[in-house]
C-alpha positions in Angstrom: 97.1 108.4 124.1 95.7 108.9 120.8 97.9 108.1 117.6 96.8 110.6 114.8 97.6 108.3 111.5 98.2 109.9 108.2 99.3 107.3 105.9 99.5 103.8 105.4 102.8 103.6 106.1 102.3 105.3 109.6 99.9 102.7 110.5 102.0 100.0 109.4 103.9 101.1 111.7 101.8 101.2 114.5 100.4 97.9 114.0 103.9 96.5 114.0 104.7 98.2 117.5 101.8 97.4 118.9 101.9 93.8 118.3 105.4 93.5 118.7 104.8 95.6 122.0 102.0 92.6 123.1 105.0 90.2 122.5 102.9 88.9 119.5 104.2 87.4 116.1 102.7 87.9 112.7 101.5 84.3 112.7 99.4 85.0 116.6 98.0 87.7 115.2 96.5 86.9 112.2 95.2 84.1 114.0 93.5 85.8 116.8 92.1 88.6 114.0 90.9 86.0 111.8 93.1 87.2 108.6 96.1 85.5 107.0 99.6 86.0 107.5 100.6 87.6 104.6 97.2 90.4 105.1 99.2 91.1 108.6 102.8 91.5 106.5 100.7 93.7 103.8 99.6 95.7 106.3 103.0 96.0 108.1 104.5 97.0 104.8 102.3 100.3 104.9 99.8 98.7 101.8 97.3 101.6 100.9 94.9 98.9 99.2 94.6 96.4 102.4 90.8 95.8 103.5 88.9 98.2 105.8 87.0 94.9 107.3 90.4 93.3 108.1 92.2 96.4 109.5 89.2 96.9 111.8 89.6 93.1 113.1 93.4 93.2 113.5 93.0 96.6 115.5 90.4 95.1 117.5 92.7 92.1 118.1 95.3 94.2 119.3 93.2 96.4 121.5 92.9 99.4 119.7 90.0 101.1 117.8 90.2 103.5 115.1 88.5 106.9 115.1 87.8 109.6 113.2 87.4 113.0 113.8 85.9 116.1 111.3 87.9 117.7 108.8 87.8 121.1 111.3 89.8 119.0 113.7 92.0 117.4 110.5 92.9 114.2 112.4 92.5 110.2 112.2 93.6 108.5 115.1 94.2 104.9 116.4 94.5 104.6 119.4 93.7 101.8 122.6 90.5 101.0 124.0 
């Protein structure tokens, strides 16, 4: 089910349970998205200035895409593939 996202907080947080939920650590993830450690602890930490390019590779890591829907609907989700 689709997780509508409105901060970067919030998707720190889904990151973090998703990962954690796929029995991965920081360190495995990076790896397998191709970004450091401490981009994967920035993002965790809910950091509004993280790059778009990386988020998209760590979601796609983790088996989720990122969508978004028009203003009428007022919703950005995350969600799995």
């Amino acid at each position: 089910m689709p997780t509508q996202i409105e901060t970067p907080e919030h998707l720190g947080d889904v990151v973090r349970q998703t990962r954690k939920a796929l029995s991965l650590t920081q360190p495995q993830l990076a790896l397998a998205a191709g970004v450091g450690v401490r981009f994967i602890v920035d993002l965790e930490a809910g950091k509004p200035t993280v790059r778009l390019e990386n988020v998209l590779r760590v979601l796609q890591a983790l088996g989720a895409t990122l969508s978004v829907s028009s203003s009428e609907d007022s919703q950005t989700q995350v969600g799995p593939k």
